[in-house]
VEXTOR-736348 format. One record per residue (C-alpha): x, y, z; residue in three letters; residue number from 1. Coordinates in nm, 3 decimals, padded with zeros to 5 digits. Example, Ala and Ser with C-alpha at 12.3 -4.5 7.8 and 13.67 -1.06 7.14 Angstrom:
2
      c1      c2      c3 res   n
  01.230 -00.450  00.780 Ala   1
  01.367 -00.106  00.714 Ser   2
//
This chain:
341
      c1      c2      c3 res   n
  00.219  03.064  02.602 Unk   1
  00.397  02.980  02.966 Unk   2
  00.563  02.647  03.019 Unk   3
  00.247  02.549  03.181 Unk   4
  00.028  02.533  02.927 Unk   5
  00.277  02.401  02.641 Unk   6
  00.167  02.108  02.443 Unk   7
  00.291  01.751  02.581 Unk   8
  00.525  01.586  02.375 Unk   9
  00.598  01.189  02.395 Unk  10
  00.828  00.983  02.225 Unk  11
  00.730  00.722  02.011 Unk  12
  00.955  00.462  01.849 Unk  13
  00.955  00.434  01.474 Unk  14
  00.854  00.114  01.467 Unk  15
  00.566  00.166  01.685 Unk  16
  00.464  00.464  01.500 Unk  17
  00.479  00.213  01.172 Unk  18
  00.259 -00.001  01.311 Unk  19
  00.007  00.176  01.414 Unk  20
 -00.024  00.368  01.066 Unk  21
  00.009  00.057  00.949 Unk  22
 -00.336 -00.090  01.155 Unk  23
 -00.500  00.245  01.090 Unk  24
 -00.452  00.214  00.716 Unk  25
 -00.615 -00.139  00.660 Unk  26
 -00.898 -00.007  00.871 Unk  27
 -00.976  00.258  00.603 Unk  28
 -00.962  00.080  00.254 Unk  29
 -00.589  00.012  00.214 Unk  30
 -00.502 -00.354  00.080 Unk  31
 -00.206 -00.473  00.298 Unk  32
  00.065 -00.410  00.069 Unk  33
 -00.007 -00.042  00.040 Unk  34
 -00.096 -00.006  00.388 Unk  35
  00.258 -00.143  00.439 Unk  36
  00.414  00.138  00.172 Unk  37
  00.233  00.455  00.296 Unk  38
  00.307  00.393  00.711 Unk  39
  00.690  00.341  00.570 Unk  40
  00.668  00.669  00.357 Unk  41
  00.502  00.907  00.690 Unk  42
  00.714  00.721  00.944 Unk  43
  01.080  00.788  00.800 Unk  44
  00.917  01.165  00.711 Unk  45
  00.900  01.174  01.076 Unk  46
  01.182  01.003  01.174 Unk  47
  01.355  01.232  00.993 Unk  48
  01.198  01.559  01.182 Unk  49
  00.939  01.693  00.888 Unk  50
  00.613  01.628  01.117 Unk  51
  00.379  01.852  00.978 Unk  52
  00.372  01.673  00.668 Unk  53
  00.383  01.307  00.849 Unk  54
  00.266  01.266  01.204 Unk  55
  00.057  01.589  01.234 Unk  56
 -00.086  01.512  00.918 Unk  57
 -00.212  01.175  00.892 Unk  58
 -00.561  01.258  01.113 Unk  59
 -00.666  01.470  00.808 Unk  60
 -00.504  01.204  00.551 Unk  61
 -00.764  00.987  00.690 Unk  62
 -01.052  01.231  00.687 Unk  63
 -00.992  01.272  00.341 Unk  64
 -00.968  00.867  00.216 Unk  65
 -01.307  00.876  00.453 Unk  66
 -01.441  01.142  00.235 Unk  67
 -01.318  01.037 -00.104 Unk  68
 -01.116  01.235 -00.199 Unk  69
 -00.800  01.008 -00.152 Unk  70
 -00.862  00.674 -00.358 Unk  71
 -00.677  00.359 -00.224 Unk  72
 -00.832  00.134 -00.487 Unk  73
 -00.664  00.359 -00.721 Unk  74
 -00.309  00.453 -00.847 Unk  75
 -00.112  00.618 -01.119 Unk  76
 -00.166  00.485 -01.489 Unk  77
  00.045  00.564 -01.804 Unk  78
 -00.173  00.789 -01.981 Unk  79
  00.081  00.928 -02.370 Unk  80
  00.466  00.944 -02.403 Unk  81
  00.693  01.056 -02.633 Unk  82
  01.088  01.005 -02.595 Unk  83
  01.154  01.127 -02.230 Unk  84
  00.896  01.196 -02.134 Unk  85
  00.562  01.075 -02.020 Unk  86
  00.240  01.203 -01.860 Unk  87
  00.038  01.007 -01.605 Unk  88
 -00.279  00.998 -01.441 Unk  89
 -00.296  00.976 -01.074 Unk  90
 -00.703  00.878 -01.080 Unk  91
 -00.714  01.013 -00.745 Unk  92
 -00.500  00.765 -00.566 Unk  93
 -00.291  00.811 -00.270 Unk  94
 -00.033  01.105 -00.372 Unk  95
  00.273  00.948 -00.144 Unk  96
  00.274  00.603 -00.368 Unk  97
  00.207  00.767 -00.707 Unk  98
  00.456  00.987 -00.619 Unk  99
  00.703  00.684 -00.558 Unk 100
  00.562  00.555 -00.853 Unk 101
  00.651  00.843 -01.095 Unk 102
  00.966  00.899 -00.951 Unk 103
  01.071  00.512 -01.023 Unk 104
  00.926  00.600 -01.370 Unk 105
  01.105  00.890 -01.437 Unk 106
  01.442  00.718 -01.364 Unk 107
  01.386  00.443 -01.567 Unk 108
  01.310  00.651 -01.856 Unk 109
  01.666  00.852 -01.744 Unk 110
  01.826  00.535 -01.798 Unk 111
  01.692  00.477 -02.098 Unk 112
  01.751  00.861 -02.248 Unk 113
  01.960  01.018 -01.978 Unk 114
  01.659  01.213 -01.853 Unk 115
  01.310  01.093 -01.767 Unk 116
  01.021  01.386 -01.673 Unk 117
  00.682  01.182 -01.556 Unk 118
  00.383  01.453 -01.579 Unk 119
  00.143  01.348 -01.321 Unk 120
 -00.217  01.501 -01.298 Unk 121
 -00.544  01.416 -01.043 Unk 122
 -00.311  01.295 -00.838 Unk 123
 -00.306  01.423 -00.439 Unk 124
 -00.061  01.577 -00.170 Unk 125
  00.260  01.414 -00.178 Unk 126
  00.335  01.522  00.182 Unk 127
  00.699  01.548  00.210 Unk 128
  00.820  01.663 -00.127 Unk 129
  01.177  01.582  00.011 Unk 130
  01.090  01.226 -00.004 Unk 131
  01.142  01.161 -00.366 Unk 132
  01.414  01.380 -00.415 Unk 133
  01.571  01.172 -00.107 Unk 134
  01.521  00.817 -00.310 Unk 135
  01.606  00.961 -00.642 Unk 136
  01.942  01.112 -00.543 Unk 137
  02.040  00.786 -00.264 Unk 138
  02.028  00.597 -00.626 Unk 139
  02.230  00.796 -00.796 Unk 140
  02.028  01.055 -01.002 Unk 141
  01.990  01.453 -00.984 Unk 142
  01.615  01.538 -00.977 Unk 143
  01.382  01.780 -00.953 Unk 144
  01.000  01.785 -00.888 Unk 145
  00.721  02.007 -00.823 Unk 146
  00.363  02.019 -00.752 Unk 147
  00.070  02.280 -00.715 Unk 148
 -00.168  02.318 -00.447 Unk 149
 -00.483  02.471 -00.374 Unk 150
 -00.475  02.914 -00.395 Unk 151
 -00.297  02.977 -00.028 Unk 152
 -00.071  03.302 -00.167 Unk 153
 -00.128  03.614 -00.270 Unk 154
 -00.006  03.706 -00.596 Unk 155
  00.256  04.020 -00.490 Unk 156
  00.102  04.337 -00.472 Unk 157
 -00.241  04.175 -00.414 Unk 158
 -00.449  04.089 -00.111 Unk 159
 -00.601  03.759 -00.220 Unk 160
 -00.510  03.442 -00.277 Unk 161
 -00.437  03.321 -00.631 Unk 162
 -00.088  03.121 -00.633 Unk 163
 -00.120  02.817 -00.455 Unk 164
  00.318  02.755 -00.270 Unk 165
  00.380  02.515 -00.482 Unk 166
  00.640  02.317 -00.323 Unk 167
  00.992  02.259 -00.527 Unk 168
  01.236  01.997 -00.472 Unk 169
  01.596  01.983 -00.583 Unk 170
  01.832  01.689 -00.491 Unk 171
  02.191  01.557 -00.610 Unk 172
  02.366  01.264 -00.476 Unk 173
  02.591  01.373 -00.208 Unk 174
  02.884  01.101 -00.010 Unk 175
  02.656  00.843  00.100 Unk 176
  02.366  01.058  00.126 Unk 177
  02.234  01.354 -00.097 Unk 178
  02.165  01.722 -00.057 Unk 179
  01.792  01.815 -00.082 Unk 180
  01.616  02.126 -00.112 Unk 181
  01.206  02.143 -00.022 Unk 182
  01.052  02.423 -00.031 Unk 183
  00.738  02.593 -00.066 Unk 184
  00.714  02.922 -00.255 Unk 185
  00.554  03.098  00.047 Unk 186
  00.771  03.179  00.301 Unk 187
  00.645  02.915  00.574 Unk 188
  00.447  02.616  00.476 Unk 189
  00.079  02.639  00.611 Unk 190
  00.209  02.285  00.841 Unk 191
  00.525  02.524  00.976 Unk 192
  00.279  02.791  01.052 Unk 193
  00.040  02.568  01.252 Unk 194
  00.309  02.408  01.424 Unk 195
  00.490  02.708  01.580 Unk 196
  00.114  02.787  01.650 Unk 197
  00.077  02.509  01.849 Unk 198
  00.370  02.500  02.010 Unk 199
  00.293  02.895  02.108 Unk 200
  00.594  03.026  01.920 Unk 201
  00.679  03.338  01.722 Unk 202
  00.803  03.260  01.316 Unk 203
  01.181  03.346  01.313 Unk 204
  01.142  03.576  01.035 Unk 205
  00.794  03.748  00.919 Unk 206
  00.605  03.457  00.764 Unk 207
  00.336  03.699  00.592 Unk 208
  00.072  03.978  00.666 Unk 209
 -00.209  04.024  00.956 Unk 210
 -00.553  04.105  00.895 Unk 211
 -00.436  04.514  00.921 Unk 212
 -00.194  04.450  00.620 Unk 213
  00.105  04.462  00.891 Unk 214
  00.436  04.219  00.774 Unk 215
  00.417  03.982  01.092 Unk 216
  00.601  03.624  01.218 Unk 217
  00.288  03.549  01.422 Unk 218
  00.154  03.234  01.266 Unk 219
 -00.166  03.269  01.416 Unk 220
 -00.267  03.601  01.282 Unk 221
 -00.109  03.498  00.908 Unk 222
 -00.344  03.200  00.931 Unk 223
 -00.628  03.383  01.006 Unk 224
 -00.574  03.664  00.777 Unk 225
 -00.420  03.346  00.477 Unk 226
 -00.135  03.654  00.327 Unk 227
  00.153  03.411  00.336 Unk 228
  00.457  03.617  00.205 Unk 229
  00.633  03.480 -00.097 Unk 230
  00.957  03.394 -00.086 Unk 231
  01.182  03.649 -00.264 Unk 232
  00.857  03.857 -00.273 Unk 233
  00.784  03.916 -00.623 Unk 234
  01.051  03.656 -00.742 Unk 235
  00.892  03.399 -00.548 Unk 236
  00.559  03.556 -00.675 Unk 237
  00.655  03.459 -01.041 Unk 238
  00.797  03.134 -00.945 Unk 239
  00.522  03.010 -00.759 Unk 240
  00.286  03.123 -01.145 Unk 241
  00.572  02.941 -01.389 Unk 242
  00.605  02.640 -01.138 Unk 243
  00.190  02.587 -01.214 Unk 244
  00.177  02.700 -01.562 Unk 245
  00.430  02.406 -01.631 Unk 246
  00.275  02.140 -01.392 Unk 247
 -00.048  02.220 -01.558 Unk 248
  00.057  02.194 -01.907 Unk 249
  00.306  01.942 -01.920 Unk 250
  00.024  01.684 -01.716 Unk 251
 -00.285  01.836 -01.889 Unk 252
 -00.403  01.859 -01.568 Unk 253
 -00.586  02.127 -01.304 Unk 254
 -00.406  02.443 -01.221 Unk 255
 -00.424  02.592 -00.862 Unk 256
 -00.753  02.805 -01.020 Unk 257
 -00.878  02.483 -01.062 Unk 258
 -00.819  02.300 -00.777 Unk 259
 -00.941  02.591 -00.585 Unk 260
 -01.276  02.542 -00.702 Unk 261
 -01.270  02.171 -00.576 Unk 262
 -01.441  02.078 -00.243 Unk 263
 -01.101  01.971 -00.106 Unk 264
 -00.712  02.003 -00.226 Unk 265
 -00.702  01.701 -00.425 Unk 266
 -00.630  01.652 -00.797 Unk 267
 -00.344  01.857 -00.802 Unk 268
 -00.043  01.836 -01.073 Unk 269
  00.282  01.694 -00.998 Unk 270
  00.644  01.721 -01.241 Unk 271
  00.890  01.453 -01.163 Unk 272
  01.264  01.490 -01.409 Unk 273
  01.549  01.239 -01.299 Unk 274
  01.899  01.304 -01.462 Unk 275
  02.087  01.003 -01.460 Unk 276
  02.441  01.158 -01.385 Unk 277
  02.648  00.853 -01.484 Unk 278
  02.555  00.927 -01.839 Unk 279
  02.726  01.254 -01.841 Unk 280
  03.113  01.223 -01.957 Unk 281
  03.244  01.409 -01.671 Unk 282
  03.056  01.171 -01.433 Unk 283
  03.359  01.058 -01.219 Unk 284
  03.445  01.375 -01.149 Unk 285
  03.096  01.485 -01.049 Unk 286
  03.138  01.410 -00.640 Unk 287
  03.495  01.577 -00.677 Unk 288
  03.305  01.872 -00.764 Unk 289
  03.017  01.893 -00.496 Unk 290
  03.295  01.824 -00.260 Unk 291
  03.454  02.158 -00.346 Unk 292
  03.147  02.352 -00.369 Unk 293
  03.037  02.197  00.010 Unk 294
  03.361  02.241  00.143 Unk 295
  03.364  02.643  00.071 Unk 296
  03.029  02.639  00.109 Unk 297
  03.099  02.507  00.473 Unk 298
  03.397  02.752  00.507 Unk 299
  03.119  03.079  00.577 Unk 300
  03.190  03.275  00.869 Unk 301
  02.879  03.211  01.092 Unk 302
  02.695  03.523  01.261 Unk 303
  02.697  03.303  01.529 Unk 304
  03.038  03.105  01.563 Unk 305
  02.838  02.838  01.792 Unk 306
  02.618  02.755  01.455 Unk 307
  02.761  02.637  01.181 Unk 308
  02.596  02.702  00.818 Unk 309
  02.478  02.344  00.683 Unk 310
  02.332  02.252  00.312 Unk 311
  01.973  02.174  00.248 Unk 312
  01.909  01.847  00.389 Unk 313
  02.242  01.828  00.654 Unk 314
  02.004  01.890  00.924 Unk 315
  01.791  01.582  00.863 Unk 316
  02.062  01.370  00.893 Unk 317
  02.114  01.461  01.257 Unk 318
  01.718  01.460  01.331 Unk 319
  01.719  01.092  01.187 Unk 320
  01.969  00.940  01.436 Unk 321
  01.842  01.097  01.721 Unk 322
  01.468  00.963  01.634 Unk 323
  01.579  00.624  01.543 Unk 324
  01.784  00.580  01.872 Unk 325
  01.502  00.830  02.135 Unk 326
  01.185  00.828  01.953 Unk 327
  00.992  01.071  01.757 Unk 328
  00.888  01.391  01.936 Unk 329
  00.523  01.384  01.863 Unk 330
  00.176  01.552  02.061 Unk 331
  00.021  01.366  02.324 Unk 332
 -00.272  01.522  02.174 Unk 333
 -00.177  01.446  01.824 Unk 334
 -00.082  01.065  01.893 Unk 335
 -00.397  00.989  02.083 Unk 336
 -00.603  01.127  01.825 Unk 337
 -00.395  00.851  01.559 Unk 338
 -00.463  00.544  01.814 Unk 339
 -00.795  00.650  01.792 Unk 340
 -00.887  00.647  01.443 Unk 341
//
């Protein structure tokens, strides 16, 4: 693609971006309060540079409320417990606020046993994993979550899609921040793929296969021809099977077979466990440790000494204070399309 026929990016403030979620949101079901909670959630996903599930996402959001398959009316309910843990049902609500809402549930129950693990099922996408993870370590807790998807990965060895990329998320408390892993069990998201499509861009690494079988970083062709390419090939394979087998039991909800029979990906199963760290003996020392561990983490000789190497989550950091003082990069095309829903 030459410079000539590159998508237009504007800059949009954060606070205008809020706002017009915001309007958008009571136009399509949304009592004020959520309407208020859900523009927050996309806008600081975008603020803090993850706009494929935020910005570039919230057309189809809509499309999907429109169509039913996203409840507003609805949210998360308590459904059994026992000890720890807990398993929920998401009655087809909006998947960023029962995601808040499990994650808040699964802390409280850490404080209360030193771990918490919500179950969550018929809920739907959570968009940003990260986001929980974020909140759950910038209060103090370790946590992990999960959730399956719809069948977008082959299983390795095979040509068809029957893992869905199940997104995993790992965070810790970290200084005044946290470090935070997201990541899907295919090697690019689908959003990353369309994105570097859009923009006319090559994948940096092969991102999956073309329609010939051929390993490729073209995202077009690897959309067309939906081989994604696991990460850690069969590792990531057998990750992306246990990561549903547990979402699926522990929720007693759909598994990506499931869900793949569904008119839409909707109803999937989500696993939220907070650790509450300050229950642990050692707990002082705990940021003495991560310190060490960053530190010769940070000590790597980079292939290229301009670069330095940076812990899941460092980059965000950076993207956030250059949106909230410029503006969030976003598509003329993609923006308009917003202010006109």
């Amino acid at each position: 693609m030459n410079a000539s026929s590159s998508p237009e990016y504007i800059k949009v403030s954060s606070t205008e971006m809020e706002s017009v979620f915001y309007n958008v949101l009571t136009k399509n079901k949304f009592s004020a309060e959520k309407a208020r909670a859900t523009a927050k959630i996309f806008t600081e996903n975008a603020v803090d540079g993850i706009y494929t599930h935020s910005v570039n996402r919230f057309p189809k959001f809509v499309q999907y409320i429109q169509q039913g398959f996203i409840k507003p009316e609805l949210e998360a309910v308590h459904k059994s417990g026992t000890g720890c843990m807990e398993q929920w049902h998401g009655q087809s609500g909006v998947g960023v606020l029962n995601a808040i809402k499990c994650t808040d549930r699964a802390m409280i129950l850490a404080k209360q046993h030193g771990m918490g693990c919500v179950a969550l099922a018929y809920t739907n996408h959570w968009m940003r994993g990260g986001a929980y993870g974020w909140k759950a370590a910038k209060e103090g807790f370790a946590f992990i979550g999960w959730t399956n998807t719809n069948a977008n990965t082959p299983v390795w060895g095979a040509v068809n899609s029957k893992l869905g990329n199940n997104p995993l998320v790992m965070a810790v408390p970290y200084q005044d921040e946290a470090i935070v892993l997201d990541m899907a069990m295919s090697q690019y998201s689908y959003g990353a793929m369309e994105l570097h499509k859009l923009r006319g861009e090559k994948l940096p690494v092969a991102g999956g296969y073309d329609s010939k079988g051929n390993l490729s970083n073209d995202p077009e062709a690897i959309l067309e021809s939906k081989r994604t390419l696991p990460v850690g090939y069969w590792k990531g394979s057998g990750l992306s099977l246990l990561l549903d087998i547990f979402a699926t039991i522990l929720s007693d909800g759909l598994s990506v077979s499931e869900i793949e029979k569904l008119p839409a990906e909707c109803n999937v199963s989500q696993v939220f466990i907070a650790i509450d760290l300050s229950r642990i003996h050692h707990y002082k020392r705990i940021p003495e440790l991560i310190h060490n561990i960053i530190d010769d983490y940070h000590s790597s000789a980079s292939e290229k000494p301009s670069q330095k190497v940076r812990y899941p989550g460092e980059r965000i950091l950076e993207t956030r204070q250059e949106n909230l003082q410029h503006g969030v990069p976003v598509l003329r095309k993609v923006w308009e399309d917003i202010r006109a829903l």
